[in-house]
C-alpha positions in Angstrom: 143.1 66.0 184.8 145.4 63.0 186.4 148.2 65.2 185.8 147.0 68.7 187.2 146.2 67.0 190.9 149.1 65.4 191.1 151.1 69.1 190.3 148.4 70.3 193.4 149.3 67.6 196.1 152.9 68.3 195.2 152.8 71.8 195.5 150.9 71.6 198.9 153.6 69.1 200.4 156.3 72.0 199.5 154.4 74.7 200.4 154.4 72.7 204.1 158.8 71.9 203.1 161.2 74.5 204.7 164.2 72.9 202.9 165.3 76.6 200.7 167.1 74.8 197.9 163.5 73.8 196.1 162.9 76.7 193.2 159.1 76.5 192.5 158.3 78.4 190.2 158.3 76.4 187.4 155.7 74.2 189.1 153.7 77.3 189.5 153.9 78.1 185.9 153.0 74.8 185.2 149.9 74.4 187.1 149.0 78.0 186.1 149.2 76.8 182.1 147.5 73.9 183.2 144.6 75.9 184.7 144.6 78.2 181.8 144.1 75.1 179.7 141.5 73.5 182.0 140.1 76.9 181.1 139.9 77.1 177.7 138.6 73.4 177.3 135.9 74.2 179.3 135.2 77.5 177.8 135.2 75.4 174.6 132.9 72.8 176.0 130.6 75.3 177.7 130.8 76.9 173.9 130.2 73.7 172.2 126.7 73.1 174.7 125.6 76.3 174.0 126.1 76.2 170.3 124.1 73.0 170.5 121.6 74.1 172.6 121.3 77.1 170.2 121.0 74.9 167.7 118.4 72.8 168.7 116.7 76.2 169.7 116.9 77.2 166.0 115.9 73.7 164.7 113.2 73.4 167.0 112.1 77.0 165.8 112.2 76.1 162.3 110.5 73.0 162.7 108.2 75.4 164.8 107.8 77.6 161.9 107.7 74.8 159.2 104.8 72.6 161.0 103.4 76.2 161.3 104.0 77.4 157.5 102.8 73.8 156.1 100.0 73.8 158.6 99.2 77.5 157.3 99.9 76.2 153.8 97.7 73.2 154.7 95.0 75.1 156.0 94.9 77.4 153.3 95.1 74.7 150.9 92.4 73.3 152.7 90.1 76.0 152.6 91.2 76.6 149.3 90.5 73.5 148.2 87.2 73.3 150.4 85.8 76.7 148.5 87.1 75.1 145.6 85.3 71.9 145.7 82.4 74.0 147.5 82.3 76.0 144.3 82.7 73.3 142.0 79.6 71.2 144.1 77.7 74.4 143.6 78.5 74.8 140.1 78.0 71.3 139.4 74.8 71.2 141.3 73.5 74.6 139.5 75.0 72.5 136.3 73.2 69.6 137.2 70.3 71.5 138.3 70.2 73.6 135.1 70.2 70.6 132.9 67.8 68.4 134.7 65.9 71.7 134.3 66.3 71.8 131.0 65.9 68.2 130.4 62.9 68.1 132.1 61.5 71.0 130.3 62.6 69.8 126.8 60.8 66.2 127.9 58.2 68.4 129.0 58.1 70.0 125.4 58.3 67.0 123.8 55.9 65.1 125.8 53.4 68.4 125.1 54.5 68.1 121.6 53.7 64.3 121.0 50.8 64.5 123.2 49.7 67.4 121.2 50.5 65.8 117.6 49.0 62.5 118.5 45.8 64.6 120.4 45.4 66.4 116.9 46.1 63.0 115.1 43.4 61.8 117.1 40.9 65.0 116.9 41.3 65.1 113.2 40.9 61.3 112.9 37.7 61.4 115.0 36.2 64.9 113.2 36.9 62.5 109.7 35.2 59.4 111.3 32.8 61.5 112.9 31.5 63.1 109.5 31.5 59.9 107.7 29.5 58.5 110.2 27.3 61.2 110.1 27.1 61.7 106.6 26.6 58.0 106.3 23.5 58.5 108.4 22.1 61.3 106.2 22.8 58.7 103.1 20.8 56.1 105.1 18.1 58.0 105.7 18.1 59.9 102.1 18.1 56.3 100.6 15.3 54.5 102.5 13.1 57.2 101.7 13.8 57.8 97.8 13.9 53.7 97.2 11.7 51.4 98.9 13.6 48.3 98.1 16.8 49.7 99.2 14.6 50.6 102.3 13.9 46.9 103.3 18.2 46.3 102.6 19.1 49.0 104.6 17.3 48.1 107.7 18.5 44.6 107.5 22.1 45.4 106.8 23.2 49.6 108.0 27.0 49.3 107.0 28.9 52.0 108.4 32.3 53.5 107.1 34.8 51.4 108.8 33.2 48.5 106.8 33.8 49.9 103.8 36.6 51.9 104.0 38.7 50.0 106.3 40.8 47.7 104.1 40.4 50.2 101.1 41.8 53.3 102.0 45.1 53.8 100.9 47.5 56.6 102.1 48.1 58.5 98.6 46.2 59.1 95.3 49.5 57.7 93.9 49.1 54.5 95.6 45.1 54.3 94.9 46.1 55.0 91.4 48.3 52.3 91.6 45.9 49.9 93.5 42.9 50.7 90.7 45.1 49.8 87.7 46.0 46.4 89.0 42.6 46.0 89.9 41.3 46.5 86.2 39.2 43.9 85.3 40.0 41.4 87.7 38.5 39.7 90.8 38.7 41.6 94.0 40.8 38.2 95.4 43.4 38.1 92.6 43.7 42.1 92.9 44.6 42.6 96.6 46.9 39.1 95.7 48.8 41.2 93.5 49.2 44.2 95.5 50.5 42.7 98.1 53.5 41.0 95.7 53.6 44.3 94.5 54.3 46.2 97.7 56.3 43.4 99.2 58.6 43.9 96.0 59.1 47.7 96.0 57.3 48.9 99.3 59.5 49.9 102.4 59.4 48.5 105.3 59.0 50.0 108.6 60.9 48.9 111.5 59.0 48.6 114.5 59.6 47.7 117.9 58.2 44.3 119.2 58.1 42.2 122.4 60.4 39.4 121.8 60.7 36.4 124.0 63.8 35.3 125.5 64.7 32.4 127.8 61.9 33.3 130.2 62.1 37.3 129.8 61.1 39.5 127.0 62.8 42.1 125.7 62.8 45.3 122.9 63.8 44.3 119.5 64.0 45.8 116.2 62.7 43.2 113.6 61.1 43.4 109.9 57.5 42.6 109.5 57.0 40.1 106.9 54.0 40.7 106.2 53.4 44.3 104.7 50.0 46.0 106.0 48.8 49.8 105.7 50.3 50.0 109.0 53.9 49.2 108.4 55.0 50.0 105.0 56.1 53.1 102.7 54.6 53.4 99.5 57.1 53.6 96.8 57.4 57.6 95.4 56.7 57.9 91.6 60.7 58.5 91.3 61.1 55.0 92.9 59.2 53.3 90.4 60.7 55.2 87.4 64.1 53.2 87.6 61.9 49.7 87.9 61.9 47.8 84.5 59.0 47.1 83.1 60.1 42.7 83.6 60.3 43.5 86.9 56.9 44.9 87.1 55.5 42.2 85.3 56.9 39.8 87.7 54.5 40.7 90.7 51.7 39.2 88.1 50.8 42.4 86.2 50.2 42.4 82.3 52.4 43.9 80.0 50.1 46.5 79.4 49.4 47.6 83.3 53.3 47.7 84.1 53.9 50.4 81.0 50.3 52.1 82.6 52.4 51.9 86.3 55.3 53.5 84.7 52.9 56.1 82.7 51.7 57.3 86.3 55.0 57.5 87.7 56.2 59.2 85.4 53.0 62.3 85.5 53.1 62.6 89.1 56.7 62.7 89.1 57.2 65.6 86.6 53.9 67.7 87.4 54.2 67.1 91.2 51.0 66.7 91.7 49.9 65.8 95.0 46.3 64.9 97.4 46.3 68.9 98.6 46.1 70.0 94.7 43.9 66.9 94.2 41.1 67.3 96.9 40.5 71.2 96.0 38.9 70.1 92.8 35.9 68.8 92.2 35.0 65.2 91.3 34.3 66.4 87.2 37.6 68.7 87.5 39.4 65.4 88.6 38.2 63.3 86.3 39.1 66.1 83.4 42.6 66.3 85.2 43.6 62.9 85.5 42.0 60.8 82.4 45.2 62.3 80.4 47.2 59.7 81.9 47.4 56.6 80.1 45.6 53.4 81.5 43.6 55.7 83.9 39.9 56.0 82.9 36.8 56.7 84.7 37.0 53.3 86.5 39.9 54.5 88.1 38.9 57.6 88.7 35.7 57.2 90.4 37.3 54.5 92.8 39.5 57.2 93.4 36.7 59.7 94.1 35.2 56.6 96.5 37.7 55.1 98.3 40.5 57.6 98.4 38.8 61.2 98.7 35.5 59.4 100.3 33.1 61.8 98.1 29.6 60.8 98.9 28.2 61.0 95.2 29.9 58.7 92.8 28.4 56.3 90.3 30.7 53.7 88.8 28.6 52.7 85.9 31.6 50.8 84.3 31.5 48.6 86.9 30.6 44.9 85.7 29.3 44.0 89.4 27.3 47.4 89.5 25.7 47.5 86.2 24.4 43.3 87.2 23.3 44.6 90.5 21.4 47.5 88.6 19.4 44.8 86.7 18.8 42.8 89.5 17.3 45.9 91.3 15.2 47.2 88.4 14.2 44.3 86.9 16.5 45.1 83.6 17.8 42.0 81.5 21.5 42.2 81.3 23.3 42.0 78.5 27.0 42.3 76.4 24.9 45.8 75.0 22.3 46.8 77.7 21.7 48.7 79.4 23.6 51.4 78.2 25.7 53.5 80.6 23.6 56.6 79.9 20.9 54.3 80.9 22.3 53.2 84.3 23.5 57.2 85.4 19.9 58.2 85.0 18.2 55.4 87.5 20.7 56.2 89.4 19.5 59.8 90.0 17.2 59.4 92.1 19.9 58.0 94.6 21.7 61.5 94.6 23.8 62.9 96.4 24.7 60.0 98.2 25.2 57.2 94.7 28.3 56.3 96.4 26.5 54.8 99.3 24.1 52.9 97.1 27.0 51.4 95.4 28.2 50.3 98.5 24.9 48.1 98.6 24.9 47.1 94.8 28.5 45.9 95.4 26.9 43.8 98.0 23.6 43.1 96.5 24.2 39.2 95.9 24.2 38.8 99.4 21.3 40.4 101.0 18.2 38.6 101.7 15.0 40.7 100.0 
Protein backbone atom coordinates (compact mmCIF):
# COMPACT_ATOMS: atom_id res chain seq x y z
CA UNK A 1 0.00 0.00 0.00
CA UNK A 2 3.32 2.17 0.89
CA UNK A 3 4.38 1.49 -2.44
CA UNK A 4 1.19 2.20 -4.64
CA UNK A 5 0.98 6.00 -3.10
CA UNK A 6 4.16 6.71 -3.61
CA UNK A 7 3.71 5.48 -7.68
CA UNK A 8 0.47 8.10 -7.26
CA UNK A 9 2.28 11.25 -5.91
CA UNK A 10 4.96 10.57 -8.52
CA UNK A 11 2.77 10.32 -11.27
CA UNK A 12 0.78 13.57 -10.28
CA UNK A 13 4.19 15.60 -10.04
CA UNK A 14 4.89 14.45 -13.84
CA UNK A 15 1.56 14.76 -14.93
CA UNK A 16 2.17 18.78 -13.72
CA UNK A 17 6.36 18.21 -15.53
CA UNK A 18 6.54 19.56 -19.19
CA UNK A 19 10.05 18.31 -19.57
CA UNK A 20 9.19 15.64 -22.99
CA UNK A 21 12.10 13.31 -22.41
CA UNK A 22 10.03 11.35 -19.30
CA UNK A 23 8.31 8.04 -21.02
CA UNK A 24 5.55 7.08 -18.55
CA UNK A 25 4.14 4.50 -19.33
CA UNK A 26 5.75 2.00 -17.51
CA UNK A 27 4.67 3.87 -14.36
CA UNK A 28 1.27 3.62 -15.69
CA UNK A 29 1.47 -0.03 -16.14
CA UNK A 30 2.82 -0.29 -12.94
CA UNK A 31 0.26 1.44 -10.92
CA UNK A 32 -2.48 -0.26 -13.20
CA UNK A 33 -1.00 -3.94 -12.05
CA UNK A 34 -0.87 -2.50 -8.78
CA UNK A 35 -4.55 -1.58 -8.80
CA UNK A 36 -5.41 -4.86 -10.40
CA UNK A 37 -3.68 -6.42 -7.40
CA UNK A 38 -5.22 -4.13 -4.78
CA UNK A 39 -8.16 -5.69 -6.58
CA UNK A 40 -7.90 -9.04 -6.35
CA UNK A 41 -6.70 -8.89 -2.63
CA UNK A 42 -9.63 -7.27 -1.81
CA UNK A 43 -11.88 -9.38 -3.85
CA UNK A 44 -10.19 -12.17 -1.98
CA UNK A 45 -10.71 -10.55 1.41
CA UNK A 46 -14.26 -9.49 0.63
CA UNK A 47 -14.46 -13.46 -0.54
CA UNK A 48 -12.84 -14.68 2.63
CA UNK A 49 -15.66 -12.38 4.94
CA UNK A 50 -18.31 -13.66 3.11
CA UNK A 51 -17.26 -17.20 3.19
CA UNK A 52 -17.02 -16.70 6.86
CA UNK A 53 -20.07 -14.95 7.33
CA UNK A 54 -21.66 -17.83 5.29
CA UNK A 55 -20.21 -19.98 7.43
CA UNK A 56 -21.18 -18.79 10.59
CA UNK A 57 -24.71 -18.52 8.86
CA UNK A 58 -24.52 -22.32 8.16
CA UNK A 59 -23.14 -23.11 11.74
CA UNK A 60 -25.41 -21.01 13.36
CA UNK A 61 -28.28 -22.82 11.20
CA UNK A 62 -27.08 -26.17 12.17
CA UNK A 63 -26.71 -25.35 15.64
CA UNK A 64 -30.25 -23.87 14.90
CA UNK A 65 -31.43 -27.13 13.63
CA UNK A 66 -29.46 -29.27 16.15
CA UNK A 67 -30.80 -27.44 19.47
CA UNK A 68 -34.10 -27.81 17.42
CA UNK A 69 -33.67 -31.65 16.43
CA UNK A 70 -32.31 -32.55 20.09
CA UNK A 71 -34.93 -30.36 21.59
CA UNK A 72 -37.53 -32.28 19.18
CA UNK A 73 -35.68 -35.41 20.07
CA UNK A 74 -35.84 -34.20 23.70
CA UNK A 75 -39.32 -33.43 23.69
CA UNK A 76 -40.33 -36.50 22.23
CA UNK A 77 -38.25 -38.45 24.44
CA UNK A 78 -39.83 -36.59 26.98
CA UNK A 79 -43.21 -37.35 26.21
CA UNK A 80 -42.16 -40.63 25.34
CA UNK A 81 -40.77 -41.27 28.32
CA UNK A 82 -43.62 -39.29 30.25
CA UNK A 83 -46.43 -41.80 28.51
CA UNK A 84 -44.00 -44.34 29.30
CA UNK A 85 -43.66 -43.87 32.94
CA UNK A 86 -47.47 -42.65 32.83
CA UNK A 87 -48.20 -46.08 31.53
CA UNK A 88 -45.91 -47.92 33.65
CA UNK A 89 -47.54 -45.77 36.95
CA UNK A 90 -50.87 -46.87 35.60
CA UNK A 91 -49.92 -50.30 35.06
CA UNK A 92 -48.18 -50.47 38.30
CA UNK A 93 -50.96 -48.82 40.13
CA UNK A 94 -53.68 -51.29 38.24
CA UNK A 95 -50.81 -54.01 39.32
CA UNK A 96 -50.73 -52.75 42.63
CA UNK A 97 -54.28 -52.16 42.80
CA UNK A 98 -55.06 -55.66 41.43
CA UNK A 99 -53.03 -57.35 43.95
CA UNK A 100 -53.90 -55.39 47.00
CA UNK A 101 -57.30 -56.52 45.58
CA UNK A 102 -56.49 -59.70 45.47
CA UNK A 103 -54.63 -59.76 48.70
CA UNK A 104 -57.25 -58.28 50.40
CA UNK A 105 -59.82 -60.67 49.07
CA UNK A 106 -57.73 -63.82 49.64
CA UNK A 107 -57.21 -62.30 53.48
CA UNK A 108 -60.71 -61.81 53.21
CA UNK A 109 -61.17 -65.60 52.32
CA UNK A 110 -59.03 -66.67 54.76
CA UNK A 111 -60.15 -64.60 57.42
CA UNK A 112 -63.94 -65.95 56.41
CA UNK A 113 -62.41 -69.30 56.27
CA UNK A 114 -60.74 -69.31 59.83
CA UNK A 115 -63.49 -67.44 61.22
CA UNK A 116 -65.80 -69.96 59.70
CA UNK A 117 -63.65 -73.21 60.79
CA UNK A 118 -63.05 -71.83 64.27
CA UNK A 119 -67.11 -70.54 64.29
CA UNK A 120 -67.87 -74.36 63.43
CA UNK A 121 -65.17 -75.55 65.85
CA UNK A 122 -66.90 -73.59 68.22
CA UNK A 123 -70.75 -74.49 67.24
CA UNK A 124 -69.90 -78.09 67.20
CA UNK A 125 -67.97 -77.82 70.55
CA UNK A 126 -70.88 -76.00 72.13
CA UNK A 127 -73.84 -78.48 70.43
CA UNK A 128 -71.43 -81.42 72.18
CA UNK A 129 -71.20 -79.50 75.56
CA UNK A 130 -74.57 -78.44 75.20
CA UNK A 131 -75.99 -82.12 74.94
CA UNK A 132 -73.88 -83.37 77.64
CA UNK A 133 -75.00 -80.93 79.74
CA UNK A 134 -78.37 -81.56 78.90
CA UNK A 135 -78.30 -85.13 78.94
CA UNK A 136 -76.51 -84.88 82.23
CA UNK A 137 -79.56 -83.06 83.44
CA UNK A 138 -81.94 -85.81 82.25
CA UNK A 139 -79.42 -88.43 84.15
CA UNK A 140 -79.85 -86.21 87.33
CA UNK A 141 -83.21 -86.06 87.26
CA UNK A 142 -83.68 -89.94 86.08
CA UNK A 143 -81.38 -90.85 89.09
CA UNK A 144 -82.94 -88.87 92.01
CA UNK A 145 -86.16 -90.26 91.22
CA UNK A 146 -85.27 -94.21 90.68
CA UNK A 147 -82.80 -94.07 93.95
CA UNK A 148 -83.41 -92.25 96.96
CA UNK A 149 -79.98 -92.38 98.33
CA UNK A 150 -78.39 -91.26 95.24
CA UNK A 151 -81.13 -88.56 95.57
CA UNK A 152 -79.77 -87.01 98.82
CA UNK A 153 -75.88 -87.25 96.80
CA UNK A 154 -77.04 -85.71 94.02
CA UNK A 155 -78.42 -82.61 95.47
CA UNK A 156 -75.36 -82.14 97.63
CA UNK A 157 -72.91 -82.73 94.90
CA UNK A 158 -74.63 -82.10 90.75
CA UNK A 159 -71.25 -82.80 88.83
CA UNK A 160 -71.45 -81.69 85.45
CA UNK A 161 -69.44 -82.95 82.32
CA UNK A 162 -66.53 -80.73 82.38
CA UNK A 163 -65.83 -82.39 85.81
CA UNK A 164 -65.68 -85.49 84.58
CA UNK A 165 -64.63 -85.38 81.29
CA UNK A 166 -62.15 -82.65 81.40
CA UNK A 167 -58.80 -84.33 82.16
CA UNK A 168 -60.15 -87.70 80.67
CA UNK A 169 -60.97 -87.24 77.27
CA UNK A 170 -58.41 -88.11 74.96
CA UNK A 171 -58.31 -87.22 71.26
CA UNK A 172 -58.39 -90.90 69.60
CA UNK A 173 -59.72 -94.38 70.58
CA UNK A 174 -56.01 -95.33 69.88
CA UNK A 175 -54.78 -93.19 72.56
CA UNK A 176 -57.78 -94.08 75.16
CA UNK A 177 -56.82 -97.56 74.27
CA UNK A 178 -53.57 -96.81 75.07
CA UNK A 179 -54.36 -94.77 78.26
CA UNK A 180 -56.81 -97.79 79.68
CA UNK A 181 -54.07 -100.43 79.35
CA UNK A 182 -51.54 -98.57 81.35
CA UNK A 183 -54.21 -97.90 83.67
CA UNK A 184 -54.96 -101.75 84.29
CA UNK A 185 -55.01 -102.39 87.76
CA UNK A 186 -53.27 -99.52 89.10
CA UNK A 187 -54.00 -96.36 91.01
CA UNK A 188 -55.39 -93.50 89.18
CA UNK A 189 -52.00 -91.39 90.52
CA UNK A 190 -49.41 -93.89 89.22
CA UNK A 191 -51.51 -94.28 85.86
CA UNK A 192 -51.63 -90.61 84.63
CA UNK A 193 -47.65 -90.74 86.14
CA UNK A 194 -46.99 -93.16 83.49
CA UNK A 195 -48.75 -91.63 80.67
CA UNK A 196 -47.20 -88.73 80.88
CA UNK A 197 -43.49 -90.54 80.74
CA UNK A 198 -45.13 -92.27 78.10
CA UNK A 199 -46.11 -89.32 75.90
CA UNK A 200 -43.15 -87.29 76.77
CA UNK A 201 -41.07 -90.34 75.28
CA UNK A 202 -42.89 -90.89 71.94
CA UNK A 203 -45.54 -87.95 71.78
CA UNK A 204 -44.87 -84.97 69.40
CA UNK A 205 -44.58 -81.83 70.41
CA UNK A 206 -46.24 -78.84 69.15
CA UNK A 207 -44.54 -75.72 68.66
CA UNK A 208 -46.31 -72.89 69.77
CA UNK A 209 -45.89 -69.31 69.81
CA UNK A 210 -45.30 -67.58 73.29
CA UNK A 211 -44.61 -64.10 74.76
CA UNK A 212 -41.05 -64.08 75.68
CA UNK A 213 -39.37 -61.46 77.72
CA UNK A 214 -36.51 -59.56 76.63
CA UNK A 215 -34.51 -56.72 78.21
CA UNK A 216 -37.66 -54.71 78.97
CA UNK A 217 -39.74 -55.76 75.70
CA UNK A 218 -41.33 -59.00 74.72
CA UNK A 219 -41.31 -60.51 71.78
CA UNK A 220 -42.72 -63.74 69.49
CA UNK A 221 -40.84 -66.86 69.93
CA UNK A 222 -40.96 -70.35 68.90
CA UNK A 223 -40.20 -72.59 71.94
CA UNK A 224 -40.98 -76.44 73.12
CA UNK A 225 -43.28 -76.93 75.89
CA UNK A 226 -41.89 -79.10 78.37
CA UNK A 227 -44.51 -80.19 79.80
CA UNK A 228 -46.84 -82.25 77.30
CA UNK A 229 -50.79 -81.51 77.92
CA UNK A 230 -53.85 -82.49 75.55
CA UNK A 231 -53.34 -79.16 74.25
CA UNK A 232 -49.89 -79.35 72.84
CA UNK A 233 -48.87 -82.73 71.83
CA UNK A 234 -49.46 -85.40 68.89
CA UNK A 235 -50.40 -88.68 69.80
CA UNK A 236 -48.02 -91.25 68.35
CA UNK A 237 -49.87 -93.16 65.10
CA UNK A 238 -50.06 -97.05 65.62
CA UNK A 239 -47.15 -97.10 62.81
CA UNK A 240 -45.11 -94.96 65.18
CA UNK A 241 -45.20 -97.31 67.86
CA UNK A 242 -44.66 -100.48 65.79
CA UNK A 243 -40.77 -99.65 65.32
CA UNK A 244 -40.63 -99.02 69.37
CA UNK A 245 -38.95 -102.05 71.19
CA UNK A 246 -40.65 -103.49 73.58
CA UNK A 247 -37.29 -102.30 76.41
CA UNK A 248 -38.11 -99.12 75.43
CA UNK A 249 -41.70 -99.41 76.25
CA UNK A 250 -40.94 -100.83 79.34
CA UNK A 251 -38.79 -97.95 80.26
CA UNK A 252 -41.71 -95.34 80.74
CA UNK A 253 -42.66 -97.89 83.85
CA UNK A 254 -45.02 -100.37 81.94
CA UNK A 255 -44.88 -104.24 82.63
CA UNK A 256 -43.63 -106.62 80.30
CA UNK A 257 -46.88 -107.79 79.62
CA UNK A 258 -48.66 -104.17 78.91
CA UNK A 259 -45.70 -103.07 76.44
CA UNK A 260 -46.30 -106.47 74.10
CA UNK A 261 -50.44 -105.51 74.85
CA UNK A 262 -49.23 -101.69 73.36
CA UNK A 263 -47.55 -103.21 70.52
CA UNK A 264 -50.70 -105.78 70.10
CA UNK A 265 -52.90 -102.50 69.54
CA UNK A 266 -50.61 -100.92 67.28
CA UNK A 267 -50.20 -103.42 65.39
CA UNK A 268 -54.59 -104.04 64.81
CA UNK A 269 -55.29 -100.53 64.22
CA UNK A 270 -52.46 -100.26 61.94
CA UNK A 271 -53.36 -103.18 59.57
CA UNK A 272 -57.28 -102.96 59.79
CA UNK A 273 -57.27 -99.11 59.76
CA UNK A 274 -59.76 -98.82 61.96
CA UNK A 275 -60.61 -95.42 63.00
CA UNK A 276 -63.27 -93.20 65.71
CA UNK A 277 -65.82 -92.74 62.36
CA UNK A 278 -66.01 -96.67 61.98
CA UNK A 279 -65.89 -96.86 65.77
CA UNK A 280 -68.81 -94.47 66.87
CA UNK A 281 -71.39 -96.07 64.23
CA UNK A 282 -71.52 -99.12 66.32
CA UNK A 283 -73.09 -99.76 69.17
CA UNK A 284 -71.62 -100.14 72.69
CA UNK A 285 -72.26 -104.44 72.47
CA UNK A 286 -70.96 -104.19 68.65
CA UNK A 287 -67.77 -102.51 70.15
CA UNK A 288 -67.17 -104.49 72.66
CA UNK A 289 -67.66 -107.71 70.20
CA UNK A 290 -65.20 -105.72 67.78
CA UNK A 291 -62.48 -104.84 69.85
CA UNK A 292 -62.11 -107.71 72.77
CA UNK A 293 -60.12 -109.68 69.85
CA UNK A 294 -57.20 -107.57 70.60
CA UNK A 295 -55.03 -108.89 73.12
CA UNK A 296 -54.73 -107.13 76.64
CA UNK A 297 -58.13 -105.30 75.77
CA UNK A 298 -61.05 -106.53 77.80
CA UNK A 299 -64.23 -105.14 78.98
CA UNK A 300 -62.39 -102.84 81.45
CA UNK A 301 -60.96 -101.20 78.62
CA UNK A 302 -63.65 -101.20 76.67
CA UNK A 303 -66.27 -99.71 78.72
CA UNK A 304 -63.85 -96.80 79.78
CA UNK A 305 -63.68 -96.50 76.22
CA UNK A 306 -67.49 -96.37 75.89
CA UNK A 307 -67.28 -93.68 79.02
CA UNK A 308 -64.71 -91.45 78.57
CA UNK A 309 -63.90 -91.50 74.88
CA UNK A 310 -67.44 -91.94 73.02
CA UNK A 311 -69.22 -90.30 76.29
CA UNK A 312 -72.24 -93.07 76.02
CA UNK A 313 -74.61 -92.40 78.79
CA UNK A 314 -75.24 -96.15 79.73
CA UNK A 315 -72.18 -97.97 80.78
CA UNK A 316 -71.61 -100.26 83.81
CA UNK A 317 -68.06 -101.11 84.63
CA UNK A 318 -68.62 -103.95 86.95
CA UNK A 319 -64.95 -104.99 86.79
CA UNK A 320 -64.11 -102.12 88.36
CA UNK A 321 -62.53 -102.73 91.99
CA UNK A 322 -63.64 -99.05 93.22
CA UNK A 323 -67.17 -99.66 91.68
CA UNK A 324 -68.03 -103.02 92.83
CA UNK A 325 -66.78 -101.50 96.80
CA UNK A 326 -68.94 -98.58 96.14
CA UNK A 327 -71.81 -101.05 95.16
CA UNK A 328 -71.59 -102.66 98.66
CA UNK A 329 -71.33 -99.56 100.41
CA UNK A 330 -74.62 -98.43 98.66
CA UNK A 331 -76.60 -101.68 99.05
CA UNK A 332 -75.47 -102.73 102.15
CA UNK A 333 -73.61 -105.99 100.37
CA UNK A 334 -70.44 -107.38 102.32
CA UNK A 335 -67.53 -107.33 99.89
CA UNK A 336 -65.58 -109.92 99.25
CA UNK A 337 -62.40 -111.77 96.99
CA UNK A 338 -65.91 -113.87 95.58
CA UNK A 339 -69.00 -111.53 96.06
CA UNK A 340 -70.83 -110.25 94.77
CA UNK A 341 -70.70 -111.70 91.58
CA UNK A 342 -70.66 -109.56 88.47
CA UNK A 343 -73.98 -110.90 87.25
CA UNK A 344 -74.93 -109.71 90.66
CA UNK A 345 -73.73 -106.07 90.36
CA UNK A 346 -75.31 -105.57 86.40
CA UNK A 347 -78.70 -106.37 87.76
CA UNK A 348 -78.79 -103.59 90.87
CA UNK A 349 -77.53 -101.71 88.55
CA UNK A 350 -80.64 -101.70 86.32
CA UNK A 351 -82.64 -99.74 87.90
CA UNK A 352 -80.02 -96.90 87.13
CA UNK A 353 -80.67 -97.34 83.28
CA UNK A 354 -80.05 -95.61 80.82
CA UNK A 355 -77.91 -93.34 82.43
CA UNK A 356 -75.37 -96.22 84.58
CA UNK A 357 -72.57 -94.18 83.36
CA UNK A 358 -73.61 -91.26 85.41
CA UNK A 359 -74.12 -93.35 88.52
CA UNK A 360 -70.66 -94.53 88.16
CA UNK A 361 -69.55 -91.25 88.02
CA UNK A 362 -70.91 -91.00 91.79
CA UNK A 363 -69.78 -94.56 92.93
CA UNK A 364 -66.26 -93.51 91.69
CA UNK A 365 -66.71 -90.79 94.05
CA UNK A 366 -68.72 -92.38 96.68
CA UNK A 367 -65.93 -92.30 99.55
CA UNK A 368 -66.21 -88.78 99.50
CA UNK A 369 -69.75 -87.67 99.82
CA UNK A 370 -71.25 -87.00 103.10
CA UNK A 371 -74.83 -89.19 103.47
Amino acid sequence: MTALRRSSRLAATNTGNTNPKINLKPIQKKINNNLKMLKVIRGVKIKQEKNTQEHQTIKKIDISKNRDVFGIENSKNRDVNGIENSKNRDVNGIENSKNRDVFGIENSKNRDVNGIENSKNRDVNGIENSKNRDEFEQALKHLSKTDSTLEKIISKNPLIPDAIYGNRTSKTAFESLIRAIIGQQISTKAASSIFSKFLNSFGKVIQQKIHKPISGCSELSTEKVNELTPDNFIFPDPKDLLVVEIETLKQCGVSQKKAEYIKGLALYFAESGLDDTALDRLSDSEMGETLIEIKGIGQWSIDMLLMFHFKRMDVFPALDLKIKKSMCIHFNLPFTKKSPKNPELINLAKVWEPYRSVASFYLWRYDSFAL
